[in-house]
C-alpha positions in Angstrom: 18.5 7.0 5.7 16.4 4.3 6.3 14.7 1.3 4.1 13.5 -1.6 4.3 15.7 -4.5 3.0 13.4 -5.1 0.2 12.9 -1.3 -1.1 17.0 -1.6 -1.1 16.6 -4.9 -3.2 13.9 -3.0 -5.2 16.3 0.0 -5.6 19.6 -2.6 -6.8 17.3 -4.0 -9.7 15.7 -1.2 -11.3 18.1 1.7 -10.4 17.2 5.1 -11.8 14.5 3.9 -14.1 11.6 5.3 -12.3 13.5 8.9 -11.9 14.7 8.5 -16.0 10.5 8.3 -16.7 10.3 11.8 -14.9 13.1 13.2 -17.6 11.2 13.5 -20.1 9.9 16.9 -18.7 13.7 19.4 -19.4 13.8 21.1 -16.2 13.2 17.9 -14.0 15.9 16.1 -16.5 18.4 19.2 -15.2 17.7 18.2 -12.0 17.8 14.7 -11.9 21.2 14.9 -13.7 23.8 12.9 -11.9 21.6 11.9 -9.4 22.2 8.4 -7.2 20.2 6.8 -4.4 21.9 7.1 -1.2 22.7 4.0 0.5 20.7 3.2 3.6 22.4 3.7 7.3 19.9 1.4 8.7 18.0 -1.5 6.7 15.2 -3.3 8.3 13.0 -6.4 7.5 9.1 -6.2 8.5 9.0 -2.9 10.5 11.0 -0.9 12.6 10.0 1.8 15.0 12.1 5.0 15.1 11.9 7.2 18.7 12.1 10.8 17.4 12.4 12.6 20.7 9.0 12.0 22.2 7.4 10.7 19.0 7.1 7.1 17.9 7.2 6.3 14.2 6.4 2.7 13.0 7.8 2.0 10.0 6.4 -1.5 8.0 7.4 -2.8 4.6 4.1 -3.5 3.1 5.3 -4.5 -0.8 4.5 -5.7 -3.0 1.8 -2.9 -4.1 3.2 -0.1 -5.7 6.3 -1.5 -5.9 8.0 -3.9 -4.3 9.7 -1.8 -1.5 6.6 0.3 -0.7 6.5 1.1 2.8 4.0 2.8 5.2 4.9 5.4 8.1 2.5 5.4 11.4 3.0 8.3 13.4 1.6 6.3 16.8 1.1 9.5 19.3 -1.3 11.2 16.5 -2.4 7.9 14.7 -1.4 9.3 11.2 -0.4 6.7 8.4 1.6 8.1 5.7 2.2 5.8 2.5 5.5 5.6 0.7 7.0 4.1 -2.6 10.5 3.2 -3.6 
């Protein structure tokens, strides 16, 4: 697992409360039951670029947007940019 030091600050302040707004619905409250957020094996500030055998992703905390830990994933070989929220 890896976050950027401010989606894991983002994470320790709100906790579950953005997964409790998607109880509401039964069978996503059954799943959701019990859940926690993993802690992070690596934490990064500003980006940090990941080698995944050949391919180079870049990732870069771009927050506040979203939310304050949002973070966006550039695949560099095929120039795809793939958003992501806390």
């Amino acid at each position: 697992m890896i976050r950027s030091r401010t989606q894991d600050r983002d994470i320790a302040e709100s906790g579950l409360a953005l997964a409790e707004q998607f109880s509401r619905n039964p069978v996503q409250a059954e799943l959701l039951k019990g859940v926690q957020f993993r802690k992070a094996d690596i934490s990064f500030d500003g980006d940090y670029a990941l080698d995944l055998g050949g391919v180079r992703v870049r990732m870069t905390a771009v927050g506040p947007t979203h939310t304050m830990g949002d973070t966006v994933f550039f695949v560099e070989g095929d120039r795809v940019l793939l958003p992501a929220t806390s």
